[in-house]
FIGU-384316 format. One record per atom (N, C-alpha, C): residue in three letters; x, y, z. Coordinates in pm, whole numbers, padded with zeros to 5 digits, always signed. Layout:
residues N
ALAXYZ...
This chain:
residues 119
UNK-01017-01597-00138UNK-00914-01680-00197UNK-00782-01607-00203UNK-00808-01430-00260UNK-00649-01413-00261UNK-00600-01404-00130UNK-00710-01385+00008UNK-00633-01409+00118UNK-00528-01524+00123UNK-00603-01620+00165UNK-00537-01736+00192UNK-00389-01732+00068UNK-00397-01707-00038UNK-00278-01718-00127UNK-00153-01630-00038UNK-00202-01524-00017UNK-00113-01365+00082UNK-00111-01438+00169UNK-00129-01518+00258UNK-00143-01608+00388UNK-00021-01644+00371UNK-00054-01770+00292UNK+00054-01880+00262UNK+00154-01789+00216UNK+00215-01695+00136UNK+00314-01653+00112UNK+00385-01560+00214UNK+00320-01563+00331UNK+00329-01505+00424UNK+00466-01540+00552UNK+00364-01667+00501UNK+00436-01812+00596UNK+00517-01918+00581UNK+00524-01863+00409UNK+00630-01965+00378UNK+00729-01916+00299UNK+00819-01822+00321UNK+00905-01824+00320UNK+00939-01681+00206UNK+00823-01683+00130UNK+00792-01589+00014UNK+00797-01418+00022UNK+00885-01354-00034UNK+00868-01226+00035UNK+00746-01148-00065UNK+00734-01010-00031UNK+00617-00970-00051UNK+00598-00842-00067UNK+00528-00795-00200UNK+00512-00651-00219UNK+00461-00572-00154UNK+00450-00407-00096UNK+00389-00349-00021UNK+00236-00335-00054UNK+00184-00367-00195UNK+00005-00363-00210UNK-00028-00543-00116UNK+00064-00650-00161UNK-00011-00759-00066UNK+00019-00728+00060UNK+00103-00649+00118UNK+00138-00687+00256UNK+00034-00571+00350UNK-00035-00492+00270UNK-00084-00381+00285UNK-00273-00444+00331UNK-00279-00538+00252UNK-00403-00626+00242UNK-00401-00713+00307UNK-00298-00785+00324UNK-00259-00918+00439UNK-00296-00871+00577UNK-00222-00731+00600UNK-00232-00684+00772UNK-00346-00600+00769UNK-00400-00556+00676UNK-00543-00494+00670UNK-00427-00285+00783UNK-00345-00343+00685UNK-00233-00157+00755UNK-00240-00131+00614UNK-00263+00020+00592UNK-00222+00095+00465UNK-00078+00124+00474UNK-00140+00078+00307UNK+00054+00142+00251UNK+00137+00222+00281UNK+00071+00362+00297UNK+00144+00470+00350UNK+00181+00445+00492UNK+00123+00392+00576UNK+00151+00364+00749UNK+00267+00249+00719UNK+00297+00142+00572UNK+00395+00063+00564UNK+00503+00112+00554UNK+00502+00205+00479UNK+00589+00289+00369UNK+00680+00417+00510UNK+00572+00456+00605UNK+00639+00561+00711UNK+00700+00435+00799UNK+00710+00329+00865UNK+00742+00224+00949UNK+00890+00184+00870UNK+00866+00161+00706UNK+00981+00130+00645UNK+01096+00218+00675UNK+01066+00362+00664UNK+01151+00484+00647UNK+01175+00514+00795UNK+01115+00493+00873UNK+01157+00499+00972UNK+01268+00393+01043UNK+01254+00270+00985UNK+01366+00163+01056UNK+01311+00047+01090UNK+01162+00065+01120UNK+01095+00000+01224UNK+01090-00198+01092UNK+01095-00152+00969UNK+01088-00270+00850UNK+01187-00309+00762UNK+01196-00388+00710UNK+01323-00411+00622UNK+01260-00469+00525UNK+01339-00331+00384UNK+01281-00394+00237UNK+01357-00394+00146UNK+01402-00410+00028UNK+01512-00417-00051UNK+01417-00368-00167UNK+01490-00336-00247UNK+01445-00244-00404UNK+01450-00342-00495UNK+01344-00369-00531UNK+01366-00468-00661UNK+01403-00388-00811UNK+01431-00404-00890UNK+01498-00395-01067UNK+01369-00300-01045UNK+01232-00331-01086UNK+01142-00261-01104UNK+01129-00122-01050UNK+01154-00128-00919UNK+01174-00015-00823UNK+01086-00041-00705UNK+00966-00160-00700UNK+00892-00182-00646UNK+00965-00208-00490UNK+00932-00232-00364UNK+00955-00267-00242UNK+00938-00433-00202UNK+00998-00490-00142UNK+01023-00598-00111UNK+01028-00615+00042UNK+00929-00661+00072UNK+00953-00676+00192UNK+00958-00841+00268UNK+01050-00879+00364UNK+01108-01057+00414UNK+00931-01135+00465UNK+00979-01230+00458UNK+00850-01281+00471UNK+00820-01268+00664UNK+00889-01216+00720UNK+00862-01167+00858UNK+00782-01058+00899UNK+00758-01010+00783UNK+00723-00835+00777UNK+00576-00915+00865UNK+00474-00945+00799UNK+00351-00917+00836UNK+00300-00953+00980UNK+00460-01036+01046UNK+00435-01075+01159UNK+00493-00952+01249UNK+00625-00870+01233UNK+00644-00778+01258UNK+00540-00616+01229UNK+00457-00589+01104UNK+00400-00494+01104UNK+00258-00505+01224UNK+00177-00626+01231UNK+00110-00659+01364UNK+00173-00638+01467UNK+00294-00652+01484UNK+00318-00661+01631UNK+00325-00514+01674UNK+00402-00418+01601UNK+00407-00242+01565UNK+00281-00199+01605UNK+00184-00232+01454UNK+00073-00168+01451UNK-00066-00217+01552UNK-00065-00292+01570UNK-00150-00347+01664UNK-00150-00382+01795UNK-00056-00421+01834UNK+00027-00440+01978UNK+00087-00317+02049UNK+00251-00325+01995UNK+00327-00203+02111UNK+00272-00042+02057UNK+00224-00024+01937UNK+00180+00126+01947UNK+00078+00148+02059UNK-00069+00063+02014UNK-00149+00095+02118UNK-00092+00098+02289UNK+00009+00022+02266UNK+00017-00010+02429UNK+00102+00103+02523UNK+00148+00192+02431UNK+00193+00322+02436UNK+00385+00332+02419UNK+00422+00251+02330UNK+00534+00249+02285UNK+00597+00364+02194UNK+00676+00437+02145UNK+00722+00546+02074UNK+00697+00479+01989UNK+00760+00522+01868UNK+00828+00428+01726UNK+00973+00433+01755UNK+01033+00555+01786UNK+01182+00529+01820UNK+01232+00369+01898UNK+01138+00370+02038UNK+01171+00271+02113UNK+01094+00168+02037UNK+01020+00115+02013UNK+00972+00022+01900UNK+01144-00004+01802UNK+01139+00046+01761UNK+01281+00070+01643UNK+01402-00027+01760UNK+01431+00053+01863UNK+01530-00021+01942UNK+01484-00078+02010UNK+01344-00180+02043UNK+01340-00300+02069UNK+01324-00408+01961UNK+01293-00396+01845UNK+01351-00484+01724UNK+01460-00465+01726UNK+01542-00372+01706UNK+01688-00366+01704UNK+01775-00472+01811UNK+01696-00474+01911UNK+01735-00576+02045UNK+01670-00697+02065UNK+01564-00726+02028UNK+01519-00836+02091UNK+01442-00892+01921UNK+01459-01018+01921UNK+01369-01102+01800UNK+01203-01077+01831UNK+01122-01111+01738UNK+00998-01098+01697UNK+00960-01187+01861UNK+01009-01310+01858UNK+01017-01422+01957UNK+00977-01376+02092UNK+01116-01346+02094UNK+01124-01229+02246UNK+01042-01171+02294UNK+01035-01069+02178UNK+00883-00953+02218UNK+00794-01008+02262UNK+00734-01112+02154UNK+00589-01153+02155UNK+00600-01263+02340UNK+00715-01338+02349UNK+00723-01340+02491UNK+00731-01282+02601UNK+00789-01173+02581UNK+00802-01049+02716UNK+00646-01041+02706UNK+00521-01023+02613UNK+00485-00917+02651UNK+00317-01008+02679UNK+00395-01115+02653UNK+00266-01282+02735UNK+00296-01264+02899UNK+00444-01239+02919UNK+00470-01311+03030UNK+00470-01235+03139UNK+00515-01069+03143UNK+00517-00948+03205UNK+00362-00939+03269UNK+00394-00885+03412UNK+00267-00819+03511UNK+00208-00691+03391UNK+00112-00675+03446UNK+00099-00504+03444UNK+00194-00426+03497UNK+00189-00409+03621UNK+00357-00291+03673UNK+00460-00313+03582UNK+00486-00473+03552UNK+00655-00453+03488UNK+00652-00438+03343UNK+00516-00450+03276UNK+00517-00404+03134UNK+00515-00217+03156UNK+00422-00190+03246UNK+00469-00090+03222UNK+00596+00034+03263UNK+00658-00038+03394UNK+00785-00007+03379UNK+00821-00043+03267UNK+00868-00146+03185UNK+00912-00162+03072UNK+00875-00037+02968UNK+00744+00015+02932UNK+00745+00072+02866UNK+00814+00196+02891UNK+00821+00269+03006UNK+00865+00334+03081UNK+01029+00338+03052UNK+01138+00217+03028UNK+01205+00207+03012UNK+01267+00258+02881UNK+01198+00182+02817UNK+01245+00190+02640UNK+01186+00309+02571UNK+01073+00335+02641UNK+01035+00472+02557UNK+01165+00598+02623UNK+01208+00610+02767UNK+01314+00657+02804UNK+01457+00614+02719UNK+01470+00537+02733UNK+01606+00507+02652UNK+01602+00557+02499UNK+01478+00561+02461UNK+01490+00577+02269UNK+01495+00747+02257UNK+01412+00818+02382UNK+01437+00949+02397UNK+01605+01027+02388UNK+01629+00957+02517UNK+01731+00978+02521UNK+01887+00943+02430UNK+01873+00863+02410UNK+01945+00730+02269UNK+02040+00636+02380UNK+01970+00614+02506UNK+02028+00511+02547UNK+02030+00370+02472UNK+02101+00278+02519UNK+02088+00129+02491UNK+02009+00107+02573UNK+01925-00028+02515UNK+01818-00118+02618UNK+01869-00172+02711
């Protein structure tokens, strides 16, 4: 049950503390908490001091943690392909791309984030 509640607040519009969002993506806190500090998330400080994170997060921390890490992405270049392209985008490039040109692609952006090129 408290899934589905973390679900729905997920998806509608509701933003979300780092213990639900931690349980929602089945990612520990601390792997939330290094992604935050790194760039890769966006959270705002509530009065309390607690973390806040947009109701996009859990669709963005899947795509990080489950998707472009395994697929051999940096975090830097991760960082500057959110920085460049919407959640949208990604999740389309990476339906629509061969094998060769995903992995040129990766090839690309993990080069560019090395270096601090633009995409």
């Amino acid at each position: 049950m408290r899934y589905a509640f973390l679900t729905h607040l997920a998806y509608h519009g509701a933003s979300m503390r780092m213990r639900d969002l931690a349980r929602l993506t089945q990612v520990s806190k601390s792997t939330i908490e290094h992604y935050r500090i790194r760039g890769l998330l966006r959270a705002r400080r509530t009065a309390a001091g607690d973390w806040d994170y947009p109701e996009d997060a859990p669709r963005a921390i899947t795509l990080i943690h489950r998707r472009l890490t395994p697929m051999g992405f940096h975090l830097d270049a991760i960082k500057a392909i959110l920085n460049t392209y919407s959640l949208e985008e990604i999740e389309e490039r990476l339906r629509s791309l061969t094998a060769p040109q995903f992995r040129a692609w990766v090839d690309e952006v993990n080069g560019a984030a090395v270096y601090g090129h633009d995409l």
